[in-house]
C-alpha positions as CSV (number, residue, x, y, z in Angstrom):
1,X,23.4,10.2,-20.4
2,X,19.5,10.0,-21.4
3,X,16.8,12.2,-19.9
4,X,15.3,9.1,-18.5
5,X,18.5,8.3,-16.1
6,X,19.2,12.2,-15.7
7,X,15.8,11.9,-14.4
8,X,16.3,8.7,-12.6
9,X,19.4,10.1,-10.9
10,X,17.8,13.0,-9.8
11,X,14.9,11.2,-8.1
12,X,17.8,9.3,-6.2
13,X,19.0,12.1,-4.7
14,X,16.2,13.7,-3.2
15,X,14.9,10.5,-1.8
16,X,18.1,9.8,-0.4
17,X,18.1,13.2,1.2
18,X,14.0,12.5,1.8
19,X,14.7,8.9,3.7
20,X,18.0,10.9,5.9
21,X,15.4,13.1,7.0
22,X,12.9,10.1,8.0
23,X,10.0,12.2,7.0
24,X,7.6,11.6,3.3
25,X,6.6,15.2,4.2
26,X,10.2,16.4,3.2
27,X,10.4,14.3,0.8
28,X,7.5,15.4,-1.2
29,X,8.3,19.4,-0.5
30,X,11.6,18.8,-1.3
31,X,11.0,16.4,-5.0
32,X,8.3,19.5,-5.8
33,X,10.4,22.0,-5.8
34,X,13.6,20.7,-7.4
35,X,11.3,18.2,-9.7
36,X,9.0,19.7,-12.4
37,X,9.0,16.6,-14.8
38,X,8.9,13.4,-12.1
39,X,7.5,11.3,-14.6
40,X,9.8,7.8,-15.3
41,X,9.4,5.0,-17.7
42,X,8.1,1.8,-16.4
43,X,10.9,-1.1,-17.5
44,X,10.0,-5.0,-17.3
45,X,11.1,-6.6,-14.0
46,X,12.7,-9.3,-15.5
47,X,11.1,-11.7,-12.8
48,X,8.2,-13.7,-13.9
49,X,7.2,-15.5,-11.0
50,X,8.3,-14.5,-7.3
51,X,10.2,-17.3,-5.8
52,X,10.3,-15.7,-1.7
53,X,13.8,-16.3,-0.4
54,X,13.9,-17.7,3.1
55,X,11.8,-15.1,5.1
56,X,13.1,-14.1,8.2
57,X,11.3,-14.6,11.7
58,X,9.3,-12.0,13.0
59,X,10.2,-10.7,16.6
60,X,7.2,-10.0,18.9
61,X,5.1,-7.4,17.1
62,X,1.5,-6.1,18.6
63,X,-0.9,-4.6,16.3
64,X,-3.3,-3.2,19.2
65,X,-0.1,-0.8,19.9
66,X,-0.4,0.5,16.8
67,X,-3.8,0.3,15.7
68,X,-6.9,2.4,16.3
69,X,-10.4,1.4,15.5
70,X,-13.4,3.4,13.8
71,X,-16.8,2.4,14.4
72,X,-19.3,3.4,11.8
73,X,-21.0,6.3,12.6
74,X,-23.5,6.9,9.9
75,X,-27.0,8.0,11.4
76,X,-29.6,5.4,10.5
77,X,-27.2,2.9,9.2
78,X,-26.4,0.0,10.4
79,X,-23.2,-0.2,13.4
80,X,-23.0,-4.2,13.6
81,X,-23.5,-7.5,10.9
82,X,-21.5,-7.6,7.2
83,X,-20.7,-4.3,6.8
84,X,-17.1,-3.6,5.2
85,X,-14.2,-3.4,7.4
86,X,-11.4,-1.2,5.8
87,X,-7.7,-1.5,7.0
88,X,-5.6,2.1,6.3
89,X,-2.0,1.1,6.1
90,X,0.1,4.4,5.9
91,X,3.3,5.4,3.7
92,X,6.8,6.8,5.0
93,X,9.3,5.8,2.2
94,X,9.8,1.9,4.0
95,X,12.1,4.1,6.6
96,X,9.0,6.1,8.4
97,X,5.2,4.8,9.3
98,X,3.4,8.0,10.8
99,X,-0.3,7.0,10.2
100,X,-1.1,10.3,11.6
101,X,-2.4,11.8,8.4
102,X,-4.8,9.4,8.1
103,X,-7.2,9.8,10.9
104,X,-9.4,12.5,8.9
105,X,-10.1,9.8,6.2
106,X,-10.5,7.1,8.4
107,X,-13.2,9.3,10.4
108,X,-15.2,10.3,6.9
109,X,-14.5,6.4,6.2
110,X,-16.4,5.7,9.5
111,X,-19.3,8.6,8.4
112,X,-19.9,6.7,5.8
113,X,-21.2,3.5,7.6
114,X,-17.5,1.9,7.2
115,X,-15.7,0.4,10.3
116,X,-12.1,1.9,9.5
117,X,-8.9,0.4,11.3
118,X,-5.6,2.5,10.7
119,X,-2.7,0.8,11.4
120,X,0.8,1.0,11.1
121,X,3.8,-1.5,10.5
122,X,7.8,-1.5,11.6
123,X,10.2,0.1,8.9
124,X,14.2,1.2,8.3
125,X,13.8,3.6,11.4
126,X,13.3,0.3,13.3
127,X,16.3,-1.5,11.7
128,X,14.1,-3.8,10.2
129,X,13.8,-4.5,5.9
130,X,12.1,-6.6,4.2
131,X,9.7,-8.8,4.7
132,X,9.3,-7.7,8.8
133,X,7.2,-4.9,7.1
134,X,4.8,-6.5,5.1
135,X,4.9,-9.2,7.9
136,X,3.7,-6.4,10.4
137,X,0.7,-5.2,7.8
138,X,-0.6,-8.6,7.3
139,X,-1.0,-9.6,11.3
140,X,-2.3,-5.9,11.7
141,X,-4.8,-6.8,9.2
142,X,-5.7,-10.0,11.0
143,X,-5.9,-8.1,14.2
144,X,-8.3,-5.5,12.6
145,X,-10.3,-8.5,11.5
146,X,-10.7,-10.0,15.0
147,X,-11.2,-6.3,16.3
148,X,-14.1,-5.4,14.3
149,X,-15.8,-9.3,15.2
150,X,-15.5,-8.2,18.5
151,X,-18.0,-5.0,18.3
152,X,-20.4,-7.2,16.1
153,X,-19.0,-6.4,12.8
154,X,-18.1,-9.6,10.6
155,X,-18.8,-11.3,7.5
156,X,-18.6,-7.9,5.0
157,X,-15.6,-7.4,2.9
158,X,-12.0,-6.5,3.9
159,X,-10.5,-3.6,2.1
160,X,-6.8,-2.4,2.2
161,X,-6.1,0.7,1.5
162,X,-2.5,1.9,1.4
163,X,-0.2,4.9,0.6
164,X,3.0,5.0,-0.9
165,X,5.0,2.8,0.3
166,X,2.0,1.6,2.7
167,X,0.5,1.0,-0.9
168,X,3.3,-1.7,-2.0
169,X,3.0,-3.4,1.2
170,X,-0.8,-3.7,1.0
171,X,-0.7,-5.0,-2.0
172,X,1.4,-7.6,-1.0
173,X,-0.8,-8.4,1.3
174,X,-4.2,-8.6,-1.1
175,X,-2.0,-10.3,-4.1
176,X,0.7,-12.4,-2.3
177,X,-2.1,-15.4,-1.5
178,X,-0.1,-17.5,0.8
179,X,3.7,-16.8,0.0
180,X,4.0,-14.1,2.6
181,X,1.9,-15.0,5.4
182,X,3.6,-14.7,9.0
183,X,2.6,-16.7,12.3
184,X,0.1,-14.1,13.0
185,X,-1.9,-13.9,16.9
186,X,-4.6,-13.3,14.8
187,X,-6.5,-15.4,11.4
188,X,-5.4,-13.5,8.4
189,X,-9.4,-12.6,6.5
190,X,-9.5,-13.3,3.0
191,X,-8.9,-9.4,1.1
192,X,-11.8,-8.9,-0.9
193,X,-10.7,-5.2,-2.0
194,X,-7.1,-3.2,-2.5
195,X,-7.3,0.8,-2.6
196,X,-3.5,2.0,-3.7
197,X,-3.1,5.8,-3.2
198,X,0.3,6.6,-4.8
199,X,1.3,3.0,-4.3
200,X,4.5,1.1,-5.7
201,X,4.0,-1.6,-7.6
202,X,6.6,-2.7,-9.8
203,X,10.2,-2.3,-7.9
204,X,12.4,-2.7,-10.0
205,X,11.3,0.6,-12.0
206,X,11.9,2.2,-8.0
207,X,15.0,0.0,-7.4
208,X,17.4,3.3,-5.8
209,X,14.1,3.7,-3.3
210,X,14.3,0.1,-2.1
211,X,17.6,-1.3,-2.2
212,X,17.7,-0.3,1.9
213,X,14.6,-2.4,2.1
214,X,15.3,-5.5,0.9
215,X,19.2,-4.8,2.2
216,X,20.7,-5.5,-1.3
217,X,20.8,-4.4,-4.8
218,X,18.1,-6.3,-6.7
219,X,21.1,-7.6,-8.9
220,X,22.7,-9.2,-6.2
221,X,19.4,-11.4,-5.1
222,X,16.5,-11.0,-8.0
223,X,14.2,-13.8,-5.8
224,X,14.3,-11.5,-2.8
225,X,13.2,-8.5,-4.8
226,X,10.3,-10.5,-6.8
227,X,9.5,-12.0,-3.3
228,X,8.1,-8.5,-2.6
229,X,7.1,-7.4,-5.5
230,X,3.4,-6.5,-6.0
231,X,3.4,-7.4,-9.9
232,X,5.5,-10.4,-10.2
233,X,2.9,-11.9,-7.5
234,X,-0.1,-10.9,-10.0
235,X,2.1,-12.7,-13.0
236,X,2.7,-15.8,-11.3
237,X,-1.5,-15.9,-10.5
238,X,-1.7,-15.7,-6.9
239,X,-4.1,-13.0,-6.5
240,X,-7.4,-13.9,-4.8
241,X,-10.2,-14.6,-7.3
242,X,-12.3,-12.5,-5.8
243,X,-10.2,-9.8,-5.5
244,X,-11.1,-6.2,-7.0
245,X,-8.9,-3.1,-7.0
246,X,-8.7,0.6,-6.8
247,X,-5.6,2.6,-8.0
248,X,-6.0,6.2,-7.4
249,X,-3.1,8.8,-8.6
250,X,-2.3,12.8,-8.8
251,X,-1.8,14.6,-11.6
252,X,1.0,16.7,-10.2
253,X,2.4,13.5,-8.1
254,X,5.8,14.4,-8.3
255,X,6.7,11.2,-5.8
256,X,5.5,8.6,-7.4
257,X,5.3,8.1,-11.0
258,X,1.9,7.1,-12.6
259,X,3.4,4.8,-14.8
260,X,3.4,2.6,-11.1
261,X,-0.3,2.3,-11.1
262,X,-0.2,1.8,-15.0
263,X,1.9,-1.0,-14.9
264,X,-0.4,-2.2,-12.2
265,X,-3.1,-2.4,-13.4
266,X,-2.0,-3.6,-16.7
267,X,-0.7,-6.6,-14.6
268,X,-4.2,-6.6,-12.9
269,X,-6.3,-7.0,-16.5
270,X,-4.1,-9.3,-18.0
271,X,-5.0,-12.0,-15.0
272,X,-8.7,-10.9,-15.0
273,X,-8.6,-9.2,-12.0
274,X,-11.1,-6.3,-12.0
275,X,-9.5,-2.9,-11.6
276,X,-10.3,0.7,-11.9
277,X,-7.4,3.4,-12.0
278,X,-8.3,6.9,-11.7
279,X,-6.0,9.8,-12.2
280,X,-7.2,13.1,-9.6
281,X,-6.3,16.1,-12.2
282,X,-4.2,18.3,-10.0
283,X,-3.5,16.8,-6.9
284,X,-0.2,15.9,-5.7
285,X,1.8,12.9,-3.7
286,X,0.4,13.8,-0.1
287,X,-2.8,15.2,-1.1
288,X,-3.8,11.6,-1.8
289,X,-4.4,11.1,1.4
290,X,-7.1,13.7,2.2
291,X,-10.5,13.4,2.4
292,X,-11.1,15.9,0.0
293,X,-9.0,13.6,-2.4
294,X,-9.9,10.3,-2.1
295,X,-13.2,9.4,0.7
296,X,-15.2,10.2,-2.4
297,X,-13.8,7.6,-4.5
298,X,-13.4,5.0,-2.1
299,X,-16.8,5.3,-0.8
300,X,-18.6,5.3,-3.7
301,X,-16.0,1.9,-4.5
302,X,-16.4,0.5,-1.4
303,X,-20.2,0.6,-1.6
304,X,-20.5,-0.9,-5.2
305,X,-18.0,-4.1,-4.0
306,X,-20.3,-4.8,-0.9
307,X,-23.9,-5.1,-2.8
């Protein structure tokens, strides 16, 4: 057996003991201390162009229940017109969704002069899989949309920022175009901006992750899998023109390997999409999430893209 699928196979286990345990939290403790060399090879999909299966209906789904809204609170900026609206979409491994840990970014988002929405999606602890999920993020996006129109604030760009696994599915969301959209209460707004913290772009490289998500081994149904996968969508040309992107990863990410947001934004150059990818030295999987870690970056991002 190579290193690569000793490696592999180890990452299996602990996730599978990680998604038992419906918590990221454990999961990142846990691949830390029994991982010291996380780092996997990223391997072609083999899919060239996702071709969505027939995508189940949603069942009644109400972003307000899940969804909290920050208003800018920057003194002597401005709290109403175009300003940017960014949507936080939170990680748990496609089984969990705590958007807990992101309330201290999305109040140093909203310091900044940013009207901040973090929302949250169904996932495996639900009994749902794939596409429910992404389904959930895109009509929670629409709903932050509506939400931030209806305190004055309209017109800027729309920025997704997602973690983990809340990273794949907003990037489904920024680079699916039309292929994924659900009968939302809400008008889905044009993304303008992608932030991936961690994120997982290219599934079949994180196939023993995701086979509960999309229900099936990817070799038994290869359009489902490239139906939700974030690269295959960029290779096939459906990402918005005016889309620009922000990957940012940890050094000691023991989670998530880097070669995810490498193979990213490889994908993201090669069909002209503007992309900037910036390695944290010494921060690990959860630490992404901090404001320490990444309101810096994303301010300072955010900013530039609404000039």
């Amino acid at each position: 057996m190579t290193t690569e699928r000793r490696t592999a196979g180890r990452h299996a286990r602990v996730w599978a003991t990680c998604l038992l345990a419906l918590s990221l939290t454990a999961c990142a403790a846990t691949t830390a201390a029994g991982e010291t060399d996380a780092q996997t090879s990223a391997a072609a999909s083999g899919s060239t162009s996702p071709t969505p299966s027939p995508l189940a209906p949603v069942a009644a789904f109400d972003p307000a229940a899940v969804s909290r809204l920050f208003l800018p609170t920057a003194t002597g900026s401005a709290t109403t017109g175009a300003l940017p609206l960014i949507v936080l979409v939170p990680g748990g491994g496609w089984v969990s969704h705590d958007n807990g840990g992101l309330v201290p970014l999305a109040e140093k988002l909203a310091a900044a002069g940013f009207a901040v929405v973090n929302t949250s999606y169904r996932a495996g602890q639900e009994g749902v899989q794939f596409p429910v999920p992404i389904h959930d993020v895109q009509c929670s996006i629409a709903y932050a949309a509506r939400t931030a129109a209806a305190h004055g604030i309209h017109g800027g760009p729309v920025i997704v920022v997602g973690h983990s696994a809340g990273g794949n599915l907003g990037a489904l969301a920024a680079v699916s175009g039309d292929a994924l959209h659900p009968v939302c209460a809400d008008p889905m707004p044009a993304i303008t901006g992608f932030v991936g913290l961690g994120g997982i772009y290219d599934t079949a490289t994180f196939e023993p992750f995701l086979t509960g998500f999309f229900g099936v081994p990817r070799s038994g149904n290869l359009a489902l899998w490239a139906s939700g996968d974030p690269i295959a969508y960029v290779a096939a040309g459906t990402a918005p023109k005016r889309l620009q992107v922000l990957l940012l990863t940890g050094g000691n990410d023991n989670v998530v390997p880097s070669t995810q947001a490498g193979s990213f934004e490889a994908a993201l150059l090669k069909a002209g999409v503007p992309v900037t990818l910036d390695t944290v030295t010494d921060v690990g999987h959860l630490d992404l999430i901090t404001p320490a870690v990444a309101a810096t970056p994303i301010i300072s991002w955010v900013t530039t893209l609404a000039r």
